[in-house]
C-alpha positions in Angstrom: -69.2 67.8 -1.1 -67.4 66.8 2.1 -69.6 69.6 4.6 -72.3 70.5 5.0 -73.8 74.3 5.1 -73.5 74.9 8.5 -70.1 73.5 8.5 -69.2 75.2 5.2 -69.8 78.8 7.7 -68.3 77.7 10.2 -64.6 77.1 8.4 -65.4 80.7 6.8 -65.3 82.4 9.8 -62.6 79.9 11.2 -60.7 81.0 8.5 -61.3 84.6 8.5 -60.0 85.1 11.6 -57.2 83.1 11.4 -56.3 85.1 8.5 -56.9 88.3 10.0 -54.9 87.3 12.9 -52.2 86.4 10.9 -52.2 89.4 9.4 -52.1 91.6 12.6 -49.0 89.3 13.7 -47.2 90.3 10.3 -47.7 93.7 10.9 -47.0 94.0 14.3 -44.3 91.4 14.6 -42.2 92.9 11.1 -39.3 95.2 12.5 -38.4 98.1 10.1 -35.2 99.6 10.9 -35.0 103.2 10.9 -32.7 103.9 7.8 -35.6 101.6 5.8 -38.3 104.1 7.0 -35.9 107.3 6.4 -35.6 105.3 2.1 -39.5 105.3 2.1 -39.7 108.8 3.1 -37.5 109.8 0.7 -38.7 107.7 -2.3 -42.6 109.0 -0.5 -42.0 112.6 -0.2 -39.3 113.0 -2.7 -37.2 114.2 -0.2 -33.6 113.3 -2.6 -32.5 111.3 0.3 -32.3 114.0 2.7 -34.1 111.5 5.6 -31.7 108.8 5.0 -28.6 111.2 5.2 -29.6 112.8 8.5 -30.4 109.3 10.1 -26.9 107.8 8.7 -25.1 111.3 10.3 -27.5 110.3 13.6 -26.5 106.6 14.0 -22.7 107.7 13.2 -22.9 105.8 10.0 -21.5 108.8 8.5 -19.0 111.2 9.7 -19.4 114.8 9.5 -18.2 118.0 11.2 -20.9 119.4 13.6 -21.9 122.4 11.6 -22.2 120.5 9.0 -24.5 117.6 10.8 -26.7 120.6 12.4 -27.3 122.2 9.0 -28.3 119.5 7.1 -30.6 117.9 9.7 -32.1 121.5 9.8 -32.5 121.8 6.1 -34.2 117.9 6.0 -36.7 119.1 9.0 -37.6 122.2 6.5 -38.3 119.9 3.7 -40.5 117.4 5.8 -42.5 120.1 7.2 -43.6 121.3 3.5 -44.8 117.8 2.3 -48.3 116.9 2.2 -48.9 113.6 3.4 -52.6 113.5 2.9 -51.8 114.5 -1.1 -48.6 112.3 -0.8 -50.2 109.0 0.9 -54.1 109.2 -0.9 -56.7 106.1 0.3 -56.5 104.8 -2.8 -59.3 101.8 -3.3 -57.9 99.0 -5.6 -60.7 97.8 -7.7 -59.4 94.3 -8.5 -58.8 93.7 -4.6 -62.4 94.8 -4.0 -63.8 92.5 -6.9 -62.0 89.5 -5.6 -63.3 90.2 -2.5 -66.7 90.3 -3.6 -66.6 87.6 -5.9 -65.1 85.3 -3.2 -68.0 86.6 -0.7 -70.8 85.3 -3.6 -69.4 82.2 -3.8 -69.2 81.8 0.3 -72.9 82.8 0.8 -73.8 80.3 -2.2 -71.7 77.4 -0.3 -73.8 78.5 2.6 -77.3 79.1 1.3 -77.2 76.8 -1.7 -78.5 72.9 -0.4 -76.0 70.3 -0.5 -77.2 67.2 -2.3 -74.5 65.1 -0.3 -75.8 66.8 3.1 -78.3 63.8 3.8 -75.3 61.3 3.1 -72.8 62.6 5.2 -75.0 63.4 8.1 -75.9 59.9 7.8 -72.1 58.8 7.8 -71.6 60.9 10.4 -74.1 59.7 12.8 -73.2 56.2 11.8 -69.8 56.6 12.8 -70.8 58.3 16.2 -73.2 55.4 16.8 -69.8 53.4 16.7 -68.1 55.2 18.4 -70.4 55.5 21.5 -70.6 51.3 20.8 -66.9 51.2 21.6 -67.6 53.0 24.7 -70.0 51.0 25.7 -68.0 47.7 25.3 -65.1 49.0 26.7 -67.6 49.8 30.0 -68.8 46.1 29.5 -65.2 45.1 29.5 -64.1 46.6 32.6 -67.7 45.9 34.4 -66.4 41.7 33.4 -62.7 42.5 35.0 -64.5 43.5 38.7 -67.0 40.8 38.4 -65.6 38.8 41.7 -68.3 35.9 41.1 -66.4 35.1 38.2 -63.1 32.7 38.0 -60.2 34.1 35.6 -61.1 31.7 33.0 -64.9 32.4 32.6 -63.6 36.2 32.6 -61.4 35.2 30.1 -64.0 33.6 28.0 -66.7 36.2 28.3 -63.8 38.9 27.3 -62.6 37.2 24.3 -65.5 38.2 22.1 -65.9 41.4 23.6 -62.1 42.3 22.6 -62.5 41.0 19.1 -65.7 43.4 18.8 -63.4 46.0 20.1 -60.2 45.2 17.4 -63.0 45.2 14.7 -64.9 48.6 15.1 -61.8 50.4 16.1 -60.3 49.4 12.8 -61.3 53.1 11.1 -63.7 53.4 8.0 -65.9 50.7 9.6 -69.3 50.6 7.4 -72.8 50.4 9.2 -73.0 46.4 8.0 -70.0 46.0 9.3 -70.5 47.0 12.6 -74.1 45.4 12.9 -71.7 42.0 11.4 -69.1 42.3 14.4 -71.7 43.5 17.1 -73.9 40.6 16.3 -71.3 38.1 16.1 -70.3 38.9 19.4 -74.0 38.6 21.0 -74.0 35.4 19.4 -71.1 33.8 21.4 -72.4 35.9 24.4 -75.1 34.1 23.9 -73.7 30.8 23.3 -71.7 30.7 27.0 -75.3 32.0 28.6 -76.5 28.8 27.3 -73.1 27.0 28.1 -73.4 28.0 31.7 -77.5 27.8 32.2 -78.6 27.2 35.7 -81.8 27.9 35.4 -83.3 24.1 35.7 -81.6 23.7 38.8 -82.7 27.4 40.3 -85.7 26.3 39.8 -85.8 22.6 41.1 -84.2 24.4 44.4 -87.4 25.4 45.6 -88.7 22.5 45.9 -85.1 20.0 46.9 -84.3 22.8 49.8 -87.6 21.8 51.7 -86.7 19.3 54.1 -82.9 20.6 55.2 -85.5 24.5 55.4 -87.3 22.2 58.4 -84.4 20.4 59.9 -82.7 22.0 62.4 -79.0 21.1 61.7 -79.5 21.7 57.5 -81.9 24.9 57.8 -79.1 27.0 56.7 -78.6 25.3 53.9 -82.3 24.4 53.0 -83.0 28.0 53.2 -80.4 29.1 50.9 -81.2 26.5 47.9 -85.1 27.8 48.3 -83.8 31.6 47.9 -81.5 29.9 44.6 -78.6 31.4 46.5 -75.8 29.2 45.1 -73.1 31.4 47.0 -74.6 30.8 50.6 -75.7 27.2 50.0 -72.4 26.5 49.2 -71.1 28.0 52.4 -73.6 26.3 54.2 -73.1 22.9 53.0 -69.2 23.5 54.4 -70.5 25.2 57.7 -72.9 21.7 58.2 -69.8 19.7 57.0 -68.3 21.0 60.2 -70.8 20.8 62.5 -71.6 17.0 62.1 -69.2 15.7 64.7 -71.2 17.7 67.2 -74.5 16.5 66.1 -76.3 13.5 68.1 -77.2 10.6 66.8 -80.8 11.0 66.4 -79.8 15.0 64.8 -77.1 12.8 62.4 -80.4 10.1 61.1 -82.6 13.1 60.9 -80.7 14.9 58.7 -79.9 11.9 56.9 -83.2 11.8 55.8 -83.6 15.1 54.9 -80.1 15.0 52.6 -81.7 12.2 50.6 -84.4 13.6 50.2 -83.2 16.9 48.4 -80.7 14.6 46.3 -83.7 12.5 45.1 -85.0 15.9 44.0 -81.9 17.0 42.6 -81.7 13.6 40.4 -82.0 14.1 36.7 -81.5 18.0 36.8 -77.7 18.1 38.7 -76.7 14.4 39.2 -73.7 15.0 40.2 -74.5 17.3 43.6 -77.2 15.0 43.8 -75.0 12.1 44.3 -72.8 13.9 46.4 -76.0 14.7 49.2 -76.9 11.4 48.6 -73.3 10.1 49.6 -73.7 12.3 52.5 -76.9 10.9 53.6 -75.7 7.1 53.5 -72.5 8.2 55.3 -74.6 9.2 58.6 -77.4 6.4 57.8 -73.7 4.3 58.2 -72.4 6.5 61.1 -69.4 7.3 59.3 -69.2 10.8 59.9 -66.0 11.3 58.5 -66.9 10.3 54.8 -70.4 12.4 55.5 -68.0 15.2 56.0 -66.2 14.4 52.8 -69.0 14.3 50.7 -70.6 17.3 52.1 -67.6 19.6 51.6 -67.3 18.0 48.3 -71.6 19.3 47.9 -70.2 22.7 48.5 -67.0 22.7 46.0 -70.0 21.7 43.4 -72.4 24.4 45.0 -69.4 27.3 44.6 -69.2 26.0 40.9 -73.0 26.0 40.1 -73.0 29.6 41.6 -69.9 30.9 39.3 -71.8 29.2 36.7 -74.9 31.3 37.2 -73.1 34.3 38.1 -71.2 33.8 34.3 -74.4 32.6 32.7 -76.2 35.8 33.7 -73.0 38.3 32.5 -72.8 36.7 29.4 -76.9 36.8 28.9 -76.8 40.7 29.9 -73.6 41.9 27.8 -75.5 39.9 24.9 -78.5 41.6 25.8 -76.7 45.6 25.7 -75.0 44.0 22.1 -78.2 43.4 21.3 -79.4 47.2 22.0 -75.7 48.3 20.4 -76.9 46.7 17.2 -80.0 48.2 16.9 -78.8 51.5 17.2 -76.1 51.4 14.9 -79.0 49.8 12.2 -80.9 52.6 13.3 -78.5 55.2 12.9 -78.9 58.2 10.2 -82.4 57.3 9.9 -84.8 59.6 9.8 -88.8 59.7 9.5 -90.8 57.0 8.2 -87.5 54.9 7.8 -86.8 55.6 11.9 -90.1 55.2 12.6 -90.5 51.8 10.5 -87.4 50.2 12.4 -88.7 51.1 15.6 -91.7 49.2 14.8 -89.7 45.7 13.6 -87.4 46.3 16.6 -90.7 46.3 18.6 -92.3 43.7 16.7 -89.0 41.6 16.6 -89.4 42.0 20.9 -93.1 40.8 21.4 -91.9 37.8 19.3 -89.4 37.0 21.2 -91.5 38.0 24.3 -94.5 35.5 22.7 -92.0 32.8 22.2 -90.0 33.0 24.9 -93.7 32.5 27.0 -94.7 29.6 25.1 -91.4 27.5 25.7 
């Protein structure tokens, strides 16, 4: 009940020729002296121990004058040379061996040809538990693609491999069941799913188009402006420090301009991220005041916020993609061991499930 046919044959002839190998290693590794072949002979042949003595005499065991040695080894030659070994060693076939042999081969052919009615069940178990397997793989992947994520501080790492490890402790448990592992896969897509929402930067991406505008057409803030309309967090935040810089050398007329241009972007910024919005904003009444200095401050202090924002995307989107291949994970392990209509009917609600989400994720 534990194999299935084609495994059944194939620990037959595993076995088989293990056995026969152990046989041929018995017979060829078993040492029989000489004096144990010269009893058999004897006992064989009915020699009256004739082969024993002239061995005994030949390995000194026994001490004999010459003459006495070379007469009796002649008179044990003249005895061997009248038996007949094909009379005294017949092929003789034991029947019981032979019907235990055969008996044993019905049964074997039965295991083989006759249908297991567990065979559906454990190929299901089986692919089950390769499904989880192959699921472990794939987190540990996921786990190690989080680790070389530079865009990611130690603590978001940290957070975005806690539920990936306790996915990891539970399927690697042994004798995990298929609702088990759907349980502890979708557990973990749910807090994946949680920090994606936790660190959501996707009202701000796309308010960037629009704030980056007027530093895009200012000379001094193009850098910047350019980077916010491209949504790249990263280089808008080293642009806001390169700009911070570069205001002592700006003229007075450059330092009003761009004045103008920072509020700007902060009073589009308001209400989405008020707090890099006040930051520009600070910036901008700095110069309006001609304190550079403070314009510097705040600016830098714009581009510590940007470098956040940017790790908060760059976290947001992990945690949205490892809840995404969790997701996938899921579905195959609910899918596993099915076959026909019942594959076939799970493909359609995993399809039907996606245009939902598609459909609703359109409408919001």
């Amino acid at each position: 009940p534990l194999l299935d046919n084609q495994q059944v044959a194939y620990v037959a002839i595993g076995a088989g020729l293990v056995g026969l190998l152990v046989g041929l290693l018995v017979v060829v590794g078993r040492r029989v002296t000489l004096v144990e072949q010269a009893r058999f002979a004897d006992r064989q042949f009915g020699l009256k121990e004739r082969a024993e003595t002239a061995v005994e005499i030949h390995e000194g065991a026994l001490s004999v004058p010459p003459e006495i040695a070379r007469l009796q080894l002649a008179d044990t030659v003249k005895a061997v040379s009248r038996v007949d070994t094909a009379r005294a060693l017949p092929l003789r076939v034991n029947g019981r061996d032979w019907a235990f042999i055969g008996v044993a081969l019905v049964v074997l052919v039965t295991a083989v040809l006759l249908p297991n009615p567990q065979e559906a069940a454990l190929k299901k178990a089986r692919a089950i538990q390769q499904t989880i397997a192959e699921q472990i793989e794939s987190l540990e992947a996921l786990q190690e693609e989080i680790q070389q994520n530079d865009s990611l501080t130690e603590e978001q790492q940290q957070e975005l491999l806690q539920p990936i490890a306790g996915a990891l402790q539970d399927l690697g448990a042994g004798d995990v069941t298929q609702e088990q592992a759907m349980a502890t896969l979708s557990e973990a897509e749910a807090d994946l799913r949680q920090l994606a929402a936790d660190n959501n930067t996707g009202e701000l991406q796309q308010r960037l188009q629009e704030a980056g505008q007027p530093l895009a057409e200012n000379s001094a803030g193009q850098s910047l402006g350019q980077s916010l309309q491209n949504g790249d967090l990263f280089s808008a935040a080293s642009a806001a420090a390169q700009l911070a810089d570069a205001l002592p050398a700006l003229g007075a007329e450059a330092q009003q301009a761009l004045a103008e241009d920072l509020a700007a972007t902060a009073a589009s910024l308001q209400g989405v991220d008020d707090q890099l919005a006040q930051q520009l904003a600070d910036a901008a009444q700095a110069l309006q005041n001609g304190d550079v200095a403070a314009a510097q401050q705040a600016l830098q202090e714009a581009a510590g916020t940007l470098q956040q924002r940017a790790q908060e995307s760059a976290a947001g989107q992990q945690a949205q993609n490892a809840a995404g291949q969790l997701a996938n994970g899921r579905q195959e392990v609910a899918q596993a061991g099915q076959t026909g209509q019942g594959q076939e009917t799970a493909e359609g609600n995993q399809a039907g499930q996606g245009q939902g989400q598609g459909q609703g994720q359109g409408q919001g």
